[in-house]
N, C-alpha and C positions, 0 to 999 in steps of 0.2 A: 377383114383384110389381113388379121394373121398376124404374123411376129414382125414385120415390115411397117406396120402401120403404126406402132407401136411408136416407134421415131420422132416421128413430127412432137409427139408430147415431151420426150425426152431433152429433144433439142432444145424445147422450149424450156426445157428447169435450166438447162445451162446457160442463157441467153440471161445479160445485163436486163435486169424492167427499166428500160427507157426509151425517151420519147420514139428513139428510132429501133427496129428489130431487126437483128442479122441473123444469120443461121446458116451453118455451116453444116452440111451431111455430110458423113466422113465415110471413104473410102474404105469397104470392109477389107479389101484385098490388103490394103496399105498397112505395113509393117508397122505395127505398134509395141515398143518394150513392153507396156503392162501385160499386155496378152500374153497368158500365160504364166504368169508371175502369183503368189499370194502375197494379200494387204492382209497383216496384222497376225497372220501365220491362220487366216480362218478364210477371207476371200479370195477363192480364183478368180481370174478375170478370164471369161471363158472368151468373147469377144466384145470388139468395138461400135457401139449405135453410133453415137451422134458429137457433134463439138459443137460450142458454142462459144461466145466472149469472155464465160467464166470457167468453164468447166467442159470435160471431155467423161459423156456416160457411157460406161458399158453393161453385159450382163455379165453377173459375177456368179457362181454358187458358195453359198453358206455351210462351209465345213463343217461347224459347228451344229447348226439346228439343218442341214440335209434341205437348201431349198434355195429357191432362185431368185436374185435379190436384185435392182436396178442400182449399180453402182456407178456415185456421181464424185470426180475427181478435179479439185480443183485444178488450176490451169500455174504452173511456177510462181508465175510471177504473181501472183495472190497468194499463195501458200509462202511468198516469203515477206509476207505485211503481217507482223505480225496483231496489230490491231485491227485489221479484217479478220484474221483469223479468228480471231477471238470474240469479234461480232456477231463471227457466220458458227461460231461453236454456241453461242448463249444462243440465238437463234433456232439452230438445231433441236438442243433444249426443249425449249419453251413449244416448237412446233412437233415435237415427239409425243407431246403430254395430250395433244389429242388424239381422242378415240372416236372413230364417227366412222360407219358405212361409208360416207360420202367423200371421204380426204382422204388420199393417198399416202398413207404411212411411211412415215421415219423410224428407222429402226435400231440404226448405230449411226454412231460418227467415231471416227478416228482419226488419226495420224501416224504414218508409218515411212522411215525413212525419205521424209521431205515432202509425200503426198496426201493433204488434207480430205479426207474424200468424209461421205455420206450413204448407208447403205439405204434404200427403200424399197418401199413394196412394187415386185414386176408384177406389173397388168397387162397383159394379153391385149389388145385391142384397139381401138383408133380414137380419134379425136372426134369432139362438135365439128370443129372445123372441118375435118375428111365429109363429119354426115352432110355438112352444109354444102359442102362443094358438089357432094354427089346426088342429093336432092332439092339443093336450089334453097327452100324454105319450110319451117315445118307447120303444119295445121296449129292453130291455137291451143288444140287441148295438148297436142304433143311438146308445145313449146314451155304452156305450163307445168307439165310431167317434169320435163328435165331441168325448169327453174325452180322448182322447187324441193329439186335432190342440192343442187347447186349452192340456194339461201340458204337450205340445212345447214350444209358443209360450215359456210360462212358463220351461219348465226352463232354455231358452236364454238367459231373460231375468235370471232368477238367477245361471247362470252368469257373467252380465257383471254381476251387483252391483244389478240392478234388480228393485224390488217394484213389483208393479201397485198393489196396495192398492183396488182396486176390481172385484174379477171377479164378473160379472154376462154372464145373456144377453144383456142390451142390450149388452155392451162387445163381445160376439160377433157377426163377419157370416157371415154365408155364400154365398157363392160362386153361379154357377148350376151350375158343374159340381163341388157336394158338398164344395168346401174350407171348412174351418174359421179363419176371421181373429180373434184378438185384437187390439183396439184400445184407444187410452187410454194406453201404458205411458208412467211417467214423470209423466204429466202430474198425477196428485194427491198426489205429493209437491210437485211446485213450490208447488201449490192447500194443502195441509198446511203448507208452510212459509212460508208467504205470510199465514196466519192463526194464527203459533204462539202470537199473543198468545191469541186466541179458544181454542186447542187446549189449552192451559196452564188454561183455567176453567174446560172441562169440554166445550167443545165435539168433537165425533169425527168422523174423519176416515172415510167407508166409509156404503158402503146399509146401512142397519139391516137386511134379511134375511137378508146375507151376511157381518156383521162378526162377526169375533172374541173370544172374552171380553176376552184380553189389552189387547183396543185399547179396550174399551170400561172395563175395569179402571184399568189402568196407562199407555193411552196408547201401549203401543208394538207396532210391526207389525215383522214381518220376513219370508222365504219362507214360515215356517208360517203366518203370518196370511192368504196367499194359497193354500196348501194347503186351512187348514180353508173357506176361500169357493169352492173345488172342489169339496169332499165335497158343502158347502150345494149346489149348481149340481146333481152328480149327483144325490142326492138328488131336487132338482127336475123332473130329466127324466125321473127313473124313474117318479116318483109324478104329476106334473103340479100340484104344490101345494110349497107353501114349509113346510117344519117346523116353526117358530116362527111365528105370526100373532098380531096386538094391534090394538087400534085405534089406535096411538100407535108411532112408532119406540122413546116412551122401554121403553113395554110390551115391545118384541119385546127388546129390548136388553138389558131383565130374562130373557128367558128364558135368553137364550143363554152369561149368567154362570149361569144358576142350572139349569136342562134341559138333559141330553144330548140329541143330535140322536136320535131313534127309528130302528130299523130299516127299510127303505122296503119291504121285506115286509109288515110290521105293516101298511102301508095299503094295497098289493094286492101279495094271495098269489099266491106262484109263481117268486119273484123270488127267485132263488139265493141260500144265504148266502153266496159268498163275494165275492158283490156287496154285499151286506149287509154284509161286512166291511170291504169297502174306505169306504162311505161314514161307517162309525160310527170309523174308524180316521182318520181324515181328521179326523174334527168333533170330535176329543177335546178336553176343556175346555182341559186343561192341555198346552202346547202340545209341552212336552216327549214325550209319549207319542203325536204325531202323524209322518209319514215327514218328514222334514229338509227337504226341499224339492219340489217338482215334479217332478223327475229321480226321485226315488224311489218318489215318487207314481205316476210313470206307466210305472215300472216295473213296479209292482203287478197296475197297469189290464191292462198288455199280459199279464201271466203269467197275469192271469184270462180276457182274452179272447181269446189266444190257445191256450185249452185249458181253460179252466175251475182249471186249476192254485191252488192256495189262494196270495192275494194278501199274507196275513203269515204267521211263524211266531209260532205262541203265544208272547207275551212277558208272564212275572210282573214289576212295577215294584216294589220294596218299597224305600217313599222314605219315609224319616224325617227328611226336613229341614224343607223349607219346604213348606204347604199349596199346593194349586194353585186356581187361579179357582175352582174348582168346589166346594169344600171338600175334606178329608180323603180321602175315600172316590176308588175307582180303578176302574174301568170295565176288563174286560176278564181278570178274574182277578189285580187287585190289593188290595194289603193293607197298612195302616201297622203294622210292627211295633217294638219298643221299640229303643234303643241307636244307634249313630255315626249318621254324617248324610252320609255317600254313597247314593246309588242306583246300586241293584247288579242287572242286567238278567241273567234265567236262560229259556236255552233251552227248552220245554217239549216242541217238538216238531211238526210239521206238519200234523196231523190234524184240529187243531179251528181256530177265528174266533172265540174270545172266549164259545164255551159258549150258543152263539146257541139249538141246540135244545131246549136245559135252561131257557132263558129262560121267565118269563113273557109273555104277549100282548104288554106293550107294551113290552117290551124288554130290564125290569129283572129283575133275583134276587127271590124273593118270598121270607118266611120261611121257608117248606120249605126252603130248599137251604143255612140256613144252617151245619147240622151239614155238608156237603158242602165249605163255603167254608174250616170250621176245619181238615178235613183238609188239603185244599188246600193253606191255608196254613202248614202242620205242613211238609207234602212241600218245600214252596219253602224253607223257613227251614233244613229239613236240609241240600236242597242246597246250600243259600247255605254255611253251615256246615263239609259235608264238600267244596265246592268252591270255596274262595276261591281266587279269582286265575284261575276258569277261563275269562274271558276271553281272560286273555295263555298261559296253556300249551295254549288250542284251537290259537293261532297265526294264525287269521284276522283275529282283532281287533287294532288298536294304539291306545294312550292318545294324543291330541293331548296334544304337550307344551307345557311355559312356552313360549313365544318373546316374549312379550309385552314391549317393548324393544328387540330384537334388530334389529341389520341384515338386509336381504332377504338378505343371503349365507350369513349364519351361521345363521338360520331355515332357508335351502332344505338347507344341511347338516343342520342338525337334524331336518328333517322326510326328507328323502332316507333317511338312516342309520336310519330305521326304517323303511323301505319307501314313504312318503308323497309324494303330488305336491301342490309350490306352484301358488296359482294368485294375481296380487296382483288384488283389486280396483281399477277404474279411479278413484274416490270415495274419497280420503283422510276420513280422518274426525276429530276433535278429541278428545282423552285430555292427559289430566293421568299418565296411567303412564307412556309413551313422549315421548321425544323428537323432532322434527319429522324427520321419512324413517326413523322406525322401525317397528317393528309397533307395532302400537294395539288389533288384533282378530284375532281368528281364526272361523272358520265354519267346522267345530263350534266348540263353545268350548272353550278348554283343559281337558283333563280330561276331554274325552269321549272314547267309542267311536266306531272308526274303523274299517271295512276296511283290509287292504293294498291297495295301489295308490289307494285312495281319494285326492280331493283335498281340500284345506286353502286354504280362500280364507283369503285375510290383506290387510287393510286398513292402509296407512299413517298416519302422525299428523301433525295439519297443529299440533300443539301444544295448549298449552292453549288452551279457548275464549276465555277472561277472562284481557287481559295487562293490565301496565301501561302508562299512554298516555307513549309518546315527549315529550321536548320540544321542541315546535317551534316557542313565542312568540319571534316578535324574527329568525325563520328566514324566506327568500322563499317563496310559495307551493310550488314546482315542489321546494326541497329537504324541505318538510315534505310534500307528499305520495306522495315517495321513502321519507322515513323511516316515516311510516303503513303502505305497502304492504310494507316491510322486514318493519313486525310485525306480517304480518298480516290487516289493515285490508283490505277490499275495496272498501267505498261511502262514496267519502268527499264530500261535500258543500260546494260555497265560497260563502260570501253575504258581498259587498265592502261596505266600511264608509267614509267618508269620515274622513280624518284629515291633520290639519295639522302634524302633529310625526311620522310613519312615511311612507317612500315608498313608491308604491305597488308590490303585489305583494305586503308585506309581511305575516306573519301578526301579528294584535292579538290573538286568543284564540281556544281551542278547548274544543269539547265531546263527550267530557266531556274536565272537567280535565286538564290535565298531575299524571303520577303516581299518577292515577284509577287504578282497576282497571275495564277496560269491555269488553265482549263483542262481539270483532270478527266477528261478526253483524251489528251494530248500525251505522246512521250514525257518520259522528264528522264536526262541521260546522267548518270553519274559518274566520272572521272574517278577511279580510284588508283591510288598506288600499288602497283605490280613489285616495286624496289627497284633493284637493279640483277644484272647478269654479273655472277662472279667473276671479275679477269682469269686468265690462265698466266698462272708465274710458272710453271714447269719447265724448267728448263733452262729459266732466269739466276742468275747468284743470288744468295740470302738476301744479299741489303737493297737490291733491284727490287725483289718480288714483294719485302718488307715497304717500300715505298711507292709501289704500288698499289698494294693491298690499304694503306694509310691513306692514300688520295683518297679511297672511295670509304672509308670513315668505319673501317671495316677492323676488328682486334687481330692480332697476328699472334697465334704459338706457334715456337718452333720445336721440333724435333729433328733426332740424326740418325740417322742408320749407315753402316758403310757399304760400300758397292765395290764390284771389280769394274763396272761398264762407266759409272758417273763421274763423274770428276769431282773433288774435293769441294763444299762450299757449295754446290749448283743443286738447287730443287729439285728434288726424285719423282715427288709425287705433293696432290693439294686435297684439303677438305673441306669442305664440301669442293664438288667437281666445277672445273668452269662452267659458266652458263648458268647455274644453277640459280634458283631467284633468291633470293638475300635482303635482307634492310639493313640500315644502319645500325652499326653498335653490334653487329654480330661476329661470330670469332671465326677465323679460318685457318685451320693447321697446316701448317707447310712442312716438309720432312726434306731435310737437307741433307746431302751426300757426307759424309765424313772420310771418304777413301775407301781404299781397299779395307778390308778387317783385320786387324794386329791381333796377333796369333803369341800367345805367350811360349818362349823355346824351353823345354826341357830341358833338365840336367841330365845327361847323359854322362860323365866322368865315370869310367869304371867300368863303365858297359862293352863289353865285345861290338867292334866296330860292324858286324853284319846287323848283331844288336838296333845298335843307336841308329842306324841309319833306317832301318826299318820304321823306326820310334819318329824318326822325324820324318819322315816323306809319308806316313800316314796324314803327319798333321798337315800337308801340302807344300813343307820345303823340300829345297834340294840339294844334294850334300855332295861334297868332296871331300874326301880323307888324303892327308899327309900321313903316310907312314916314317917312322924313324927309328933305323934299325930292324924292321921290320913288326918291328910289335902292333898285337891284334887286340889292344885294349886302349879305348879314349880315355889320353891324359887332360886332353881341355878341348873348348870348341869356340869357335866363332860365329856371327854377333852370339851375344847375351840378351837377356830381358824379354824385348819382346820383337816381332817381325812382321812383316806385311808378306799373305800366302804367296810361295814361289821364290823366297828368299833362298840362296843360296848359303846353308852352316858347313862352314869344315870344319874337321874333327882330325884332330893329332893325337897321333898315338904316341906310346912312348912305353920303353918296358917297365919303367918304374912309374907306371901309372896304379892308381891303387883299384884295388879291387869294389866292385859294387856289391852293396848290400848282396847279403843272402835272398832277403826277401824282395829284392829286386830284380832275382837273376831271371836271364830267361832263357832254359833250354832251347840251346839248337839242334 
């Protein structure tokens, strides 16, 4: 379908994962600033695909490495949180580091002039969804081809500590030459954790046709929340229809707590059961009774499609603890029966899928078979009975132990010494059990069944979530947002505050509280002192600007300069400038007029009066001569001492004025 069809995928990275899907195709015509613009001085934005509730893709080319890259650009008002930001960048991260055929690569991330974006790999081609639209349903073996490019993608993703939490055909491209891409990873947890207030009310995170009971339950997702959204997907390519249909997400969302997924037999005959197996093995309510992860899931896929071989071995569950989503009852030849509160898994044997031929039509036991279920579970309760402990003296299996606590070291001892591989997850995670850099989790969880040689992912502890807050009043900025990050603290926040008694830099209060207990998740904002703005005394008289400058607790030197424009007393000029930010106790120089500049007069006595007059209108006075008798030699002058420029000296002559020095004389 070309560069057009390409869309539907893209839309879909920009799309919030949740319960409801919007999707916005965006007008290529429509005038967009980015187009044509470069992000980070490397990406053109050559044009505009698709928008969606987070983000607006387009195609960009890569200046740098010469190649065309699917640029995805947050949407403002994301790009100005800065704790999404900062979700959707460790995200980014964490989903870049994988490398698989089957996942559509991450390749940069940046920020540039306010736009958050992500650059990825452009793939040509269309969606599962386009194929499903346009052939309705695909043959089994086709359906396993493409689920098991699909569980690759995933298992790899798992392996590194990451849940898609949104698998859908639209997250799937396809290639022209028959490759299967996952796309998306990563990114609806940033989008989850960017709305946990919302997720904490009841909002859910995932397509209502592909979610989970657990998520829709209790909220939480992990590998098997992305398994059971593969059985839904299988399911869907077999039959060409979704299992669950409402006219309401909250409708479907009811079923899939309250309805087993049906056999995809049930809807067209002829569909193997051990196809049938794998998808009702997948879509179990209760998550426990689903394969661990993708890896094992598509383990399954391959032993069936590569030979038809049965995809599980009959497993009886007989769990007397805790109820599962689904209520009491167990899918698959299980049974609650009385006493302890372990589940205790018994081999049955490789022959059957769950009793699928004995089934009624649409999937379930009917009352006929119930005298069949009591022996059943007669046979299982013996075994359990005459085989406790045949787990561990089969020899294949090992109990995940405690390690919860433990250093990586003495955990990979503990898990070695029973035949087990560590694996740490890259994603530390917050516990109240463990201490910071110990185990925190294990995947399985402690106490479960294990293979030999199986792996043990183990998650680190970044501490508890909720400490208490540091104190940092009366501390400079730079050391309290040392001691914040010490405990913790990620995003911390400065709004400067003007203050006449703290200098600046200085913290004045925090939120929350000093000795709070607060969730460093959360902001924590710090009030610091900015000072104050210098007044402006310019122009003010000394002892104005002097009393001025003293209210605000500020030292005053004065200096003088004379002026012809200033007025005597009045402040010329200030230092540091007004506005300027300041603290207490800092000095401000003020430069105060002194007048005009007094000019010291010359003695001119003796001087031929063209002389002196010369002599003195250099220096900026101005002179009148009183002759007497006509003589052309000054006998004396007027004022003496000193003058202010433009003073007017007269000079009287007289003929018995005395002569000037020789060496003062000055040819005319």
């Amino acid at each position: 379908m070309g560069y057009y069809d390409v869309t539907t995928l893209y839309a879909s990275f920009a799309c919030p994962a949740r319960i409801t899907r919007k999707l916005t195709f965006v007008d290529m015509t429509t005038a967009d600033p980015l187009v044509g613009a470069t992000l980070d001085r490397r990406y053109f934005v050559e044009s505009r695909i698709a928008g969606g509730g987070m983000a607006t893709v387009y195609i960009a080319h890569d200046q740098r490495l010469d190649r065309r890259v699917a640029l995805k650009v947050m949407h403002p008002s994301l790009a100005q949180d800065p704790q999404f930001v900062r979700r959707f960048i460790n995200e980014a991260h964490s989903v870049a580091k994988l490398s698989h055929p089957n996942v559509v690569q991450v390749f940069d991330q940046g920020t540039d002039q306010g736009h958050v974006f992500l650059a990825m790999e452009y793939v040509p081609g269309r969606t599962l969804r386009d194929l499903l639209e346009e052939r309705g349903r695909l043959a089994p073996d086709e359906a396993l081809q493409v689920m098991s490019q699909v569980l690759g993608a995933l298992g790899a993703a798992h392996r590194a500590g990451l849940v898609h939490r949104d698998i859908k055909p639209e997250n799937v491209l396809l290639t022209a030459d028959g490759r299967a891409k996952v796309a998306d990873f990563g990114l609806a947890r940033a989008v989850e954790s960017a709305h946990q207030g919302m997720t904490k009310t009841g909002t859910l995170m995932g397509t209502a046709a592909y979610i989970a009971p657990e998520q829709i339950e209790r909220g939480s997702s992990d590998t098997r929340t992305d398994v059971y959204a593969a059985g839904i997907m299988l399911y869907e390519l077999l039959t060409g229809a979704q299992p669950h249909t409402g006219e309401t997400p909250i409708a479907v969302a009811y079923q899939h707590v309250n309805q087993d997924v049906p056999r995809p037999s049930a809807a067209i005959p002829g569909i193997p059961p051990e196809i049938d197996a794998l998808v009702t093995k997948a879509t179990e309510r209760d998550p426990r009774y689903r394969p661990g992860d993708a890896g094992q899931f598509l383990s399954a896929v391959l032993r069936v499609h590569n030979g038809g071989a049965p995809a599980f071995a009959e497993t009886a569950v007989i769990d007397t603890g805790q109820p599962s989503a689904g209520g009491p009852a167990r899918r698959n030849g299980t049974a609650p029966v009385p006493g302890g509160n372990d589940t205790v898994r018994v081999e049955l044997g490789s022959g059957g899928y769950g009793g699928y031929g004995d089934d009624d039509d649409d999937g379930r036991r009917g009352p006929g078979k119930k005298k069949y279920l009591l022996v059943a579970t007669a046979a299982v309760l013996a075994l359990v009975l005459l085989g406790a402990g045949w787990w561990v003296l089969d020899g294949r299996y090992e109990t995940v132990p405690n390690i919860i606590g433990k250093d990586q070291n003495a955990a990979t001892d503990d898990l070695r010494a029973l035949g087990l591989q560590i694996e740490v997850s890259d994603d530390p995670v917050y516990s109240t059990k463990a201490d910071e850099g110990k185990i925190a989790e294990t995947s399985p969880e402690v106490g479960s069944n294990i293979l030999r040689e199986g792996t043990v992912t183990v998650s680190l502890s970044k501490g508890p979530q909720t400490v208490e807050m540091p104190s940092v009043v009366g501390d400079t900025e730079a050391n309290a947002k040392k001691a914040l990050e010490d405990a913790g603290f990620g995003d911390v926040d400065v709004e400067q505050k003007d203050s006449y008694d703290q200098p600046p830099g200085t913290v004045l209060a925090v939120d929350p509280e000093e000795g709070a207990d607060a969730d460093r998740e959360e902001t924590v904002t710090l009030t610091v002192s900015k000072g104050f703005d210098v007044p402006k005394v310019v122009g003010l008289v000394e002892d104005a600007a002097r009393a001025e400058l003293d209210d605000k607790g500020l030292e005053v030197k004065v200096e003088t300069q004379p002026s012809d424009d200033i007025p005597k007393g009045e402040v010329i000029k200030q230092s540091p400038d007004a506005g300027t930010i300041a603290g207490a106790g800092d000095t401000v120089t003020i430069t105060v007029s002194s007048g005009k500049e007094q000019i010291e007069i010359p003695d001119v006595r003796g001087m031929k009066v063209k002389q002196a007059k010369k002599k003195l209108e250099k220096l900026g006075f101005k002179v009148e001569v009183t002759r007497i008798l006509g003589a052309n030699r000054v006998d004396s002058y007027t004022p003496t001492g000193t003058a202010e420029k433009g003073t007017e000296i007269e000079l009287i002559t007289s003929p018995f004025a005395p002569r000037e020095p020789r060496g003062d004389r000055d040819d005319d």
